[in-house]
N, C-alpha and C positions, 0 to 999 in steps of 0.2 A: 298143129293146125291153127287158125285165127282165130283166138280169141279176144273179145272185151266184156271182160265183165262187171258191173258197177256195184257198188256198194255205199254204206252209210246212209241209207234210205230210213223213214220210221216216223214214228208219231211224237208231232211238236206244237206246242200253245203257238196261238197268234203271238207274232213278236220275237220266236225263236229262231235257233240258229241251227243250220245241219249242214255239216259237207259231204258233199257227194264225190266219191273216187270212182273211176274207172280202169282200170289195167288192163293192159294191151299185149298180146304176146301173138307169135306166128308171124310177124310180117313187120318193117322196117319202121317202127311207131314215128320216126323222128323225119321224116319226111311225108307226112298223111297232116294236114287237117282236121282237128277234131273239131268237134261240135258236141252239142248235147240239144236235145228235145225233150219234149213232154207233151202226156195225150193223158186227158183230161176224161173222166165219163162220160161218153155222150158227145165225144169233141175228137176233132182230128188231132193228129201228131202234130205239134209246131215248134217250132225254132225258137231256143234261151237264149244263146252263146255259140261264141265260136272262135277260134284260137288259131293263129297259123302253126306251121311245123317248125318253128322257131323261137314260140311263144312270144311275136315283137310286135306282135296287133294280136287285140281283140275285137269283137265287135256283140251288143245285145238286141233281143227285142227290148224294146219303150218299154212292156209290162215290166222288165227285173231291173232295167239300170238303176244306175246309184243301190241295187239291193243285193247283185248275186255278181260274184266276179268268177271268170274262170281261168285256173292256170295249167301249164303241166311242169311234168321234169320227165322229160326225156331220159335220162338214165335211167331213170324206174320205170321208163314206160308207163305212166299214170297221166291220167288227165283230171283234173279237178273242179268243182263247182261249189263255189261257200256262197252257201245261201243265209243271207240275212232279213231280219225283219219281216217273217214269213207270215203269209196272211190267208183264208181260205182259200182264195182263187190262186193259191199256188200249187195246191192237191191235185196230184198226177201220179203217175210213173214215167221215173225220170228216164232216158236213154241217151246213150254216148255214140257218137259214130264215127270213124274213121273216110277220109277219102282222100284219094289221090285220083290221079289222070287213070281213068277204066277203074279204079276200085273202088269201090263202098264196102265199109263191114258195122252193123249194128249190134252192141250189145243186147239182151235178155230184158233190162229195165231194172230200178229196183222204185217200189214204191216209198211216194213222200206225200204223208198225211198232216195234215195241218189243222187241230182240233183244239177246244177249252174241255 
């Protein structure tokens, strides 16, 4: 069946660095769209990143540019988020999603804490 499930989520000082993986299995990863979100307490889901199924564009929100790049590799079915220079307002749980023409599929979340 479909799955995405993310990983490398966890508690990091202002100013640190964490990568967030996604893996992908159940359905044709290299032609979907990834993206990743994040929902915040208190706050709706919204848009980080977003990567075509060819990894030959990206695109960010203004909150992470210049700080969080996202790539994948296709053969591993993974999609990636390296987040840098992390600050409180980047504390959420993060989520990877796939999409194609009629599909979406959402990962689980994995939480990223951002503390001194």
């Amino acid at each position: 069946q479909v799955q995405l499930v993310e990983s490398g989520g966890g508690l990091v000082q202002p100013g640190g660095s964490l990568r967030l993986s996604c893996a992908a299995s159940g359905f044709t990863f290299s032609s979907y769209v990834m993206k990743w979100y994040r929902q915040a307490p208190g706050k709706e889901r919204a848009f980080v990143a977003t990567i075509t199924s060819t990894g030959g564009s990206t695109n960010y929100a203004d909150s992470v540019k210049g700080r969080f790049t996202i790539s994948r590799d296709n053969a591993k079915m993974t999609v990636y988020l390296q987040m840098n220079s992390l600050q409180p307002e980047d504390m959420a749980v993060y989520y990877c999603k796939a999409l194609s023409t009629g599909s979406t599929y959402w990962g689980q979340g994995t939480q990223v804490t951002v503390s001194s």
